[in-house]
C-alpha positions as CSV (number, residue, x, y, z in Angstrom):
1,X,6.0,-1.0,29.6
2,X,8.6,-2.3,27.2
3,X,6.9,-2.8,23.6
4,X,8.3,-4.1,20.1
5,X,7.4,-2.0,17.2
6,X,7.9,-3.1,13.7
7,X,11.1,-1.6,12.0
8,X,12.9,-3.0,9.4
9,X,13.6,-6.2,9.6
10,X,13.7,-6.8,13.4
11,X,11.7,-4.7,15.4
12,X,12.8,-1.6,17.9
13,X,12.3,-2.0,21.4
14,X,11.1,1.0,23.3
15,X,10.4,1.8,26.9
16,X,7.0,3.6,27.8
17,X,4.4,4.9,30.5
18,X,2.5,2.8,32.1
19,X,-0.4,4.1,32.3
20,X,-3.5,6.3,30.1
21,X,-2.0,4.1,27.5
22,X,-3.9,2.4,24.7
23,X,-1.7,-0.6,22.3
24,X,-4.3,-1.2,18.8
25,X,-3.3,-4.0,17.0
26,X,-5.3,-6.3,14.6
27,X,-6.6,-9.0,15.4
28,X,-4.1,-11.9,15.1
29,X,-4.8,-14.4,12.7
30,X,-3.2,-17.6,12.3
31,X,-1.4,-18.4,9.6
32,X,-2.9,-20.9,7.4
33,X,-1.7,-25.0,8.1
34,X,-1.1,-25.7,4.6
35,X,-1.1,-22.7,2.7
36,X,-0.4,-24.3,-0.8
37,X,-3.5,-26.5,-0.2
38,X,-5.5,-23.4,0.5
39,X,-4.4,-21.7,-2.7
40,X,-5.0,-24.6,-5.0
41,X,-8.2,-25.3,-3.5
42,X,-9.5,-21.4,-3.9
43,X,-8.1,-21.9,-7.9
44,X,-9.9,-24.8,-8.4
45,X,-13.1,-23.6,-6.6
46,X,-13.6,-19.7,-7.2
47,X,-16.0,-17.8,-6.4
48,X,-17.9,-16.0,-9.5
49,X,-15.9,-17.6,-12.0
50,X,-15.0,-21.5,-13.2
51,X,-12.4,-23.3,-11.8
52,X,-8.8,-21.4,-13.4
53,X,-7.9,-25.0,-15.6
54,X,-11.1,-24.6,-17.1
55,X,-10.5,-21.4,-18.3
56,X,-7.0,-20.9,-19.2
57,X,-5.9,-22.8,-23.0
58,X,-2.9,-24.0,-23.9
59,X,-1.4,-21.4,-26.4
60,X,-3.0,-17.9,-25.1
61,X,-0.5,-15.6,-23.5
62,X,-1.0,-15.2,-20.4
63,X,-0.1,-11.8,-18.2
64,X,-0.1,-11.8,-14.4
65,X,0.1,-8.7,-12.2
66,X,2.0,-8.7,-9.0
67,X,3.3,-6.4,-6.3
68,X,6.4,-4.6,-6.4
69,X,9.2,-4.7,-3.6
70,X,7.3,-2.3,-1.4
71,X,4.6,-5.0,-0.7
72,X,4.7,-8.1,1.4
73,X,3.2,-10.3,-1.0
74,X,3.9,-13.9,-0.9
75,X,4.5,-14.1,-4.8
76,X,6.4,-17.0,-5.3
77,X,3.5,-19.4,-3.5
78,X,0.9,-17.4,-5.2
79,X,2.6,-17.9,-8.9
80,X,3.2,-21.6,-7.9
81,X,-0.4,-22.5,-7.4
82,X,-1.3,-20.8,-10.5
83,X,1.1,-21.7,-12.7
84,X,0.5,-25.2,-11.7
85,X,-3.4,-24.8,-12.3
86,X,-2.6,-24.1,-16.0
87,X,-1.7,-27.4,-17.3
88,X,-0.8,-27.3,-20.9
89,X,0.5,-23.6,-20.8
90,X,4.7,-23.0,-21.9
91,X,6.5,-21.4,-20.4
92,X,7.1,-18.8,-23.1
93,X,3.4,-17.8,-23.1
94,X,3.5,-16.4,-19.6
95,X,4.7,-13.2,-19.2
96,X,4.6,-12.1,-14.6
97,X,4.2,-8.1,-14.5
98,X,5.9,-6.2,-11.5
99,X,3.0,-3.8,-11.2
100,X,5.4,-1.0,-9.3
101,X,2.8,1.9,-10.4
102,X,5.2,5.1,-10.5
103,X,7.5,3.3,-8.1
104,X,10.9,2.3,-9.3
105,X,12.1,-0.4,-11.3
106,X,12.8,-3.3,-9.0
107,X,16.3,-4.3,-9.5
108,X,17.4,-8.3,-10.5
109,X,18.2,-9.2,-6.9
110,X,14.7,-7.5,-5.4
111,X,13.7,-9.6,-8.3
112,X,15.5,-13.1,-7.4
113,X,13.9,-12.5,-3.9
114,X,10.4,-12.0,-4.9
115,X,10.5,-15.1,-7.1
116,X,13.4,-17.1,-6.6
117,X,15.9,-17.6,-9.1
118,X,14.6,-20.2,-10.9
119,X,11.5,-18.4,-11.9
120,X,13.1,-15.6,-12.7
121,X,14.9,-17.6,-15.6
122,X,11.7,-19.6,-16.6
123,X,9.4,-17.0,-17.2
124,X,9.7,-13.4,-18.8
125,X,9.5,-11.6,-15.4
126,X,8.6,-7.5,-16.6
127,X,8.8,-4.3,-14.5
128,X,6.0,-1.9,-15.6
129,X,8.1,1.4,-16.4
130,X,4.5,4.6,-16.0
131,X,7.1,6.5,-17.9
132,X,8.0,4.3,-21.3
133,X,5.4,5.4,-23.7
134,X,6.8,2.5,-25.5
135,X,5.8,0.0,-23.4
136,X,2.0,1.7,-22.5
137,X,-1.2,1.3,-24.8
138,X,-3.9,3.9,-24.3
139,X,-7.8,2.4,-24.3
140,X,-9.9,4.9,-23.7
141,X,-11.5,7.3,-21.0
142,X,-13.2,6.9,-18.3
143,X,-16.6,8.4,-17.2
144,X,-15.3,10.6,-15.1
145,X,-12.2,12.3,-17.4
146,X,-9.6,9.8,-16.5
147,X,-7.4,8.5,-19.6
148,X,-6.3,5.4,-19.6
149,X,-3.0,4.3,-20.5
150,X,-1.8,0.9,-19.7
151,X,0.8,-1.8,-20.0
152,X,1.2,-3.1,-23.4
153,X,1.8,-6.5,-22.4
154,X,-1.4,-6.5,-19.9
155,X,-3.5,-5.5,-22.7
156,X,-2.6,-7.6,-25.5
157,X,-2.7,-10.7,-23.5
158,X,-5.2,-13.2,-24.0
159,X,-5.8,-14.1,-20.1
160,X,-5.3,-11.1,-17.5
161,X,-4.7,-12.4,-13.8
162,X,-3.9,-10.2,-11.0
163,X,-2.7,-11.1,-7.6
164,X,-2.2,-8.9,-4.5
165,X,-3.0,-8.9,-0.9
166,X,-5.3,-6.7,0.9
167,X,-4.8,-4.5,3.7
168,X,-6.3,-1.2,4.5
169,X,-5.1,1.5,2.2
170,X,-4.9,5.3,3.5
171,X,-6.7,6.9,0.0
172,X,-7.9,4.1,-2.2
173,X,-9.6,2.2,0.8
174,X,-8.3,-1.2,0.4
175,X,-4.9,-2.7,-1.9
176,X,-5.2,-5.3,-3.9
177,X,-7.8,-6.2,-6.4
178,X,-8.6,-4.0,-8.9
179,X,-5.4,-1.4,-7.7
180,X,-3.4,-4.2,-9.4
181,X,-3.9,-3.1,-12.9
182,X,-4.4,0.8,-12.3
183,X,-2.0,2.3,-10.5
184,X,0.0,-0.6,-10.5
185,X,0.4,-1.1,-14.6
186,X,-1.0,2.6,-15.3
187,X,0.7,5.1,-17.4
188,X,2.5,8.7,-15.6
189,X,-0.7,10.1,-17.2
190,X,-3.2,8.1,-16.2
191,X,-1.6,8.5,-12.3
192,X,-1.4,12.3,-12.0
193,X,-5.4,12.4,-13.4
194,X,-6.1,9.1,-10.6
195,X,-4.7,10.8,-7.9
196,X,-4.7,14.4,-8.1
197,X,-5.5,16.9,-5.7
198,X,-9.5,16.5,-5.9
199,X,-9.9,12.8,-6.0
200,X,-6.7,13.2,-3.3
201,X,-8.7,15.7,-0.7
202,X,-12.2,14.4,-0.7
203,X,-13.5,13.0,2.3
204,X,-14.2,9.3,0.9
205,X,-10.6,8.7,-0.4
206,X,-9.6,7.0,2.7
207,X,-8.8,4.2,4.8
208,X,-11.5,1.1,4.4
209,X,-13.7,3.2,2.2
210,X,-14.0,1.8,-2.0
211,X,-17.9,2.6,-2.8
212,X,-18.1,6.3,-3.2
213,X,-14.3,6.6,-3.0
214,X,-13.7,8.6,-6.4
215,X,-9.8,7.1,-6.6
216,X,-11.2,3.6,-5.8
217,X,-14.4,4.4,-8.5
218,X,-12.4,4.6,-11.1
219,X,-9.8,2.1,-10.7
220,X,-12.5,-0.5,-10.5
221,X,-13.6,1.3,-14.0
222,X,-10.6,1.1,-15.2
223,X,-10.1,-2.6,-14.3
224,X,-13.1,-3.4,-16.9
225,X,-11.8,-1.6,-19.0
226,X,-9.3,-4.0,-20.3
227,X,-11.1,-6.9,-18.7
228,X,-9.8,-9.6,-15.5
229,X,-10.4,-13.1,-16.6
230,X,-9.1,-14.2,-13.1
231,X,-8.1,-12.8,-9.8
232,X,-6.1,-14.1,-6.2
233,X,-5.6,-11.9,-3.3
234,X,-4.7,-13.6,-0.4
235,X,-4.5,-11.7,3.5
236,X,-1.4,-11.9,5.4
237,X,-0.6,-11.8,9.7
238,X,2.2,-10.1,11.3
239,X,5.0,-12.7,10.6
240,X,3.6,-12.1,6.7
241,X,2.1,-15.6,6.8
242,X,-1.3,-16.3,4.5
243,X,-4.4,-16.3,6.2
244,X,-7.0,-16.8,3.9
245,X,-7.7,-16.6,0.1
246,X,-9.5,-15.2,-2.0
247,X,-9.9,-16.0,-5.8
248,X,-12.2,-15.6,-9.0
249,X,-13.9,-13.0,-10.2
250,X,-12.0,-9.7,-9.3
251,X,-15.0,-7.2,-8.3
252,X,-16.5,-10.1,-6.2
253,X,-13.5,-12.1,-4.4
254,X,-12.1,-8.7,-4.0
255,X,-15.1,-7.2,-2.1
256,X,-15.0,-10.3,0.3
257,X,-11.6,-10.0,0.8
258,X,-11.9,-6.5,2.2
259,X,-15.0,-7.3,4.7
260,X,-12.5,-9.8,6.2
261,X,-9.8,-7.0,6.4
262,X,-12.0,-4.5,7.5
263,X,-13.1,-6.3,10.1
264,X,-9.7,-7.8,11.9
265,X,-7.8,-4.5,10.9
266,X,-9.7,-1.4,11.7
267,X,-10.5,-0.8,15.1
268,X,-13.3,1.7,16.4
269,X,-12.3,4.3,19.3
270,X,-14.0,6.8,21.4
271,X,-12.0,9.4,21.8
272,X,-8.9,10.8,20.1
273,X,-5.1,10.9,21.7
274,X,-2.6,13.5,22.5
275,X,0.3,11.5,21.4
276,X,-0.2,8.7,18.8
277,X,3.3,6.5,18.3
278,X,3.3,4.4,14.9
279,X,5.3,2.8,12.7
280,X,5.2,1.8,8.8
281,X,5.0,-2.0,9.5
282,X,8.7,-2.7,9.0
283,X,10.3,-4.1,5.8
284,X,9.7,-3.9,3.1
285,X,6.7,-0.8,3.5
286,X,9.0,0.8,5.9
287,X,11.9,1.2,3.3
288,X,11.6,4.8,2.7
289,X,10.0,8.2,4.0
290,X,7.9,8.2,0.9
291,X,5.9,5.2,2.2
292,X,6.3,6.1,5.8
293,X,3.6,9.1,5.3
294,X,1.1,5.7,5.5
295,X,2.4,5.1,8.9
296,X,1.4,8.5,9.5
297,X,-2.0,8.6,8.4
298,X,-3.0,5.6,10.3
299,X,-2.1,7.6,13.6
300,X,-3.5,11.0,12.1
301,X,-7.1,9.3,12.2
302,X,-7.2,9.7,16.2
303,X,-4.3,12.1,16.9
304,X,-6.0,15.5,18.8
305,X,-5.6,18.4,16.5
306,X,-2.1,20.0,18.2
307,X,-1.0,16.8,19.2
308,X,1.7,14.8,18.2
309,X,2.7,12.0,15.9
310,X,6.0,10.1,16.3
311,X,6.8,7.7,13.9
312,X,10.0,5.1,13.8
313,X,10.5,3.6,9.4
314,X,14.0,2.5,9.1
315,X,13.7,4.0,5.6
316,X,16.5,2.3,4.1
317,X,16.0,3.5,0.4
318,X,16.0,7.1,1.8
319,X,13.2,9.6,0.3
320,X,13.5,7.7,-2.0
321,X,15.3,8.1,-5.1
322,X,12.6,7.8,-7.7
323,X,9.7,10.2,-8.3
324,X,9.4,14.0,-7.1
325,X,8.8,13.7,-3.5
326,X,11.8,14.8,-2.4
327,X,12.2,17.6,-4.7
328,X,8.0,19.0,-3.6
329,X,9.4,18.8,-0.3
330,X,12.2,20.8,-0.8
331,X,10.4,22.9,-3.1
332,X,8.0,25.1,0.1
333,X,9.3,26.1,3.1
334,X,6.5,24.9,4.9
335,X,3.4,22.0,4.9
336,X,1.0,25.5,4.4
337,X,2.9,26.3,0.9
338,X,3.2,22.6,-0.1
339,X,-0.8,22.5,0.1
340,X,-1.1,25.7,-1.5
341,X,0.9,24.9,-4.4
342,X,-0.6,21.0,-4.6
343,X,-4.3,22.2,-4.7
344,X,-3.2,24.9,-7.3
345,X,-5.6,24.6,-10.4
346,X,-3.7,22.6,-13.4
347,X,-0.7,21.1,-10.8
348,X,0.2,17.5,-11.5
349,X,3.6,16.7,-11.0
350,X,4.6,12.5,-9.8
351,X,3.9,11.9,-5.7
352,X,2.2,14.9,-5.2
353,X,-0.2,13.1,-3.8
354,X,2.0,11.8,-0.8
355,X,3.0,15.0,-0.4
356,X,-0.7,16.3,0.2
357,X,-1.3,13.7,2.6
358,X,1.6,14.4,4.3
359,X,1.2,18.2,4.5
360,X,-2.8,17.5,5.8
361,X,-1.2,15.6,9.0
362,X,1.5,18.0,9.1
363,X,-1.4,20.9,9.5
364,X,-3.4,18.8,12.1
365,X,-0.3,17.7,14.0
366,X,3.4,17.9,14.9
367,X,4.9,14.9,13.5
368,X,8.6,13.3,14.6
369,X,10.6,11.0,12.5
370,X,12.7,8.0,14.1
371,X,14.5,6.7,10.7
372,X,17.8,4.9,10.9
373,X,18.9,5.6,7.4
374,X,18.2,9.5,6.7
375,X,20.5,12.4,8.6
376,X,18.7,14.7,10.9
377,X,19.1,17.5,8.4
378,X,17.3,15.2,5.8
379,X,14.8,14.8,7.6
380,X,14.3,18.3,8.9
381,X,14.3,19.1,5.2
382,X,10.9,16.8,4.6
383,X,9.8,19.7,7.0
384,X,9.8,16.8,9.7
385,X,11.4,16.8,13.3
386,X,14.3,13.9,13.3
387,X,14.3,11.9,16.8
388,X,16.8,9.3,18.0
389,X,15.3,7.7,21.2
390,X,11.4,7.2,20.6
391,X,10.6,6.7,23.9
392,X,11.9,9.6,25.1
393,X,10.4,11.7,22.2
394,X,7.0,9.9,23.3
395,X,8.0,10.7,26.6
396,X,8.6,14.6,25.9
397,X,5.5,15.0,23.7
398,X,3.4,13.5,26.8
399,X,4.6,16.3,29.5
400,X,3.9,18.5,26.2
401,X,0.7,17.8,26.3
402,X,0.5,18.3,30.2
403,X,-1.5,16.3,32.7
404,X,-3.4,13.4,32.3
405,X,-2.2,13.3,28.4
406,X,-3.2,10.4,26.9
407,X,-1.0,8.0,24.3
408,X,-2.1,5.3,21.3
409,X,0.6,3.0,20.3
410,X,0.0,1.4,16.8
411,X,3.2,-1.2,17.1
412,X,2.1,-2.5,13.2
413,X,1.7,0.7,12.1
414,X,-1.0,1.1,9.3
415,X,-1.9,-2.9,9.5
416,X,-4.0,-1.4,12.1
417,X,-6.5,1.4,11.0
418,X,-8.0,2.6,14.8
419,X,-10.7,5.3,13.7
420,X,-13.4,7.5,15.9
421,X,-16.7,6.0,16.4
422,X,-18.5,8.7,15.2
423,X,-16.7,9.3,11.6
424,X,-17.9,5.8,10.2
């Protein structure tokens, strides 16, 4: 069979077996008819909270939270219907926050394509920097030892709005929501503490899973914290179309939202596979191997334990460039030592956590890298095996695994969470 998987910006085209051969995708949703309508009409009828022109006032400063260039949020639309909802606010008082977490900063043409140009010179557009203590305000603890530093701007606003979209997440359960203030505007130190090797390893910080989550436990406490006087997360297809919305109160519209998800993206399965083939969803999420370890955790949820994982992530941005991933990975000479030094009492150095992640697959299963973007010795240096032709690498894995082998494809990568019956 001849399938499409998502890669980059248009799709790789591989050849494979016919047969003992299962495809998990989500279940397609359309895209919405009038998607601006929808918007407006979720603004002006929320659930938990009064209708946004109620609440907001002419002269407060308003701060809105949205997803960095990693994401496939529809910002523009979703700043639109908002800012239009707020009759009577200037332009001055409104201040949109690229909530890139410990990501990098986005750069002023990632920016003009998030926004469009023209809102880029009408508002005062801000990437969150985790690492300016300028720019970060600390308010408080949390119950369970977390300190809380945030942006400055978020905090001293007068009416906080976040806006995301929500897909499964591999260790916080679900994105958006809450996630949009902490990591998203958190401070270096509040990070490391949020995801370290604990919170990282226990068996609730995974895919669909927020109540009993401890990462997703305390960004919710975090979130109240500084307060959300309003909240939008929408849900998005394959062509990265809206299909629903979701708006009000942040803990409520939020916990909808997710159900949705949970239900058209997470698929139950009795058995695991030999070989699992994903990708990382294409562009943007696919732009470097540091995301691409997503990817690989959606397939590590059904792999067999000795069987193989081959993943294709353009990885344009490389490792990437910002953070310490590359330099943990370089750092071990194998996925044993990187988990030995991770869960190490007192370490906390930036992306640790992917690393763990990655180094937990990496123990269960052999995992090949199809990336158009890093050299083979790159690769083999993220203690990966590079690939060119995926279908032959599937191919080779399957006669690995010897007779009647069995293969998942997840063409969408981790917009698809497949998980065994019996673990949920």
């Amino acid at each position: 069979m001849r399938l499409r998987l998502d890669y980059g910006d248009h799709g790789l085209d591989v050849d494979l077996p016919d047969d003992r051969v299962t495809v998990i995708e989500p279940v397609f949703k359309p895209a919405l008819a009038d998607a601006h309508g929808a918007l407006t009409a979720a603004l002006r009828a929320p659930i938990g909270r009064d209708a946004l022109r109620s609440l907001v006032r002419a002269g407060q400063k308003i701060a809105i939270s949205v997803c960095d260039i990693t994401r496939a949020q529809p910002r523009r639309e979703m700043l639109q219907a908002l800012i239009e909802e707020m009759p009577g606010v200037r332009d001055e008082d409104i201040t949109i926050l690229i909530a890139t977490g410990t990501h990098r900063t986005n750069t002023p043409a990632e920016l003009e394509a998030m926004l469009g140009r023209d809102m880029v010179e009408r508002y005062r557009v801000v990437n969150h920097d985790s690492r300016d203590d300028r720019s970060l305000i600390g308010v408080g603890t949390t119950s369970k030892g977390v300190p809380v530093l945030l942006n400055r701007r978020w905090v001293e606003a007068d009416f906080r709005i976040t806006t995301g979209f929500v897909e499964p997440h591999f260790f916080a359960g679900f994105s958006g929501g809450p996630k949009m203030v902490a990591p998203g505007l958190a401070g270096l130190a509040t990070v490391l503490v949020l995801h370290d090797a604990a919170r990282i390893g226990h068996p609730c910080a995974t895919w669909g899973v927020t109540e009993g989550n401890p990462i997703h436990d305390d960004v919710r406490e975090i979130a109240r914290m500084t307060g959300v006087d309003f909240s939008i997360d929408v849900t998005l297809n394959r062509q990265q179309r809206i299909t629903a919305v979701f708006a009000g109160d942040l803990f409520e519209e939020h916990r909808r939202a997710c159900a949705a998800v949970k239900h058209d993206a997470m698929c139950a399965i009795g058995a695991p596979f030999d070989v699992v083939l994903t990708t990382n969803s294409g562009y943007p999420l696919d732009q470097n191997l540091y995301q691409a370890v997503k990817g690989l955790s959606a397939a590590a949820q059904v792999v067999k334990p000795g069987g193989t994982i081959v993943c294709a992530a353009e990885c344009r941005d490389g490792l990437p460039s910002h953070g310490s991933y590359g330099q943990l990975l370089a750092s071990r000479p194998s996925p044993q030592a990187l988990l030995q030094m991770i869960t190490a009492d007192g370490h906390a150095v930036p992306d640790q956590w992917q690393v763990q992640i990655q180094a937990q697959i990496q123990m269960k299963a052999q995992v090949k890298i199809k990336t158009g973007c890093l050299s083979p010795a790159a690769v083999r240096a993220a203690h990966f095996e590079p690939v060119d032709d995926v279908g032959m690498a599937v191919a080779d894995a399957m006669r690995a695994a010897g007779q009647g082998a069995t293969l998942c494809v997840l063409p969408q990568g981790p917009q698809t969470i497949p998980y065994l019956r019996t673990e949920r």
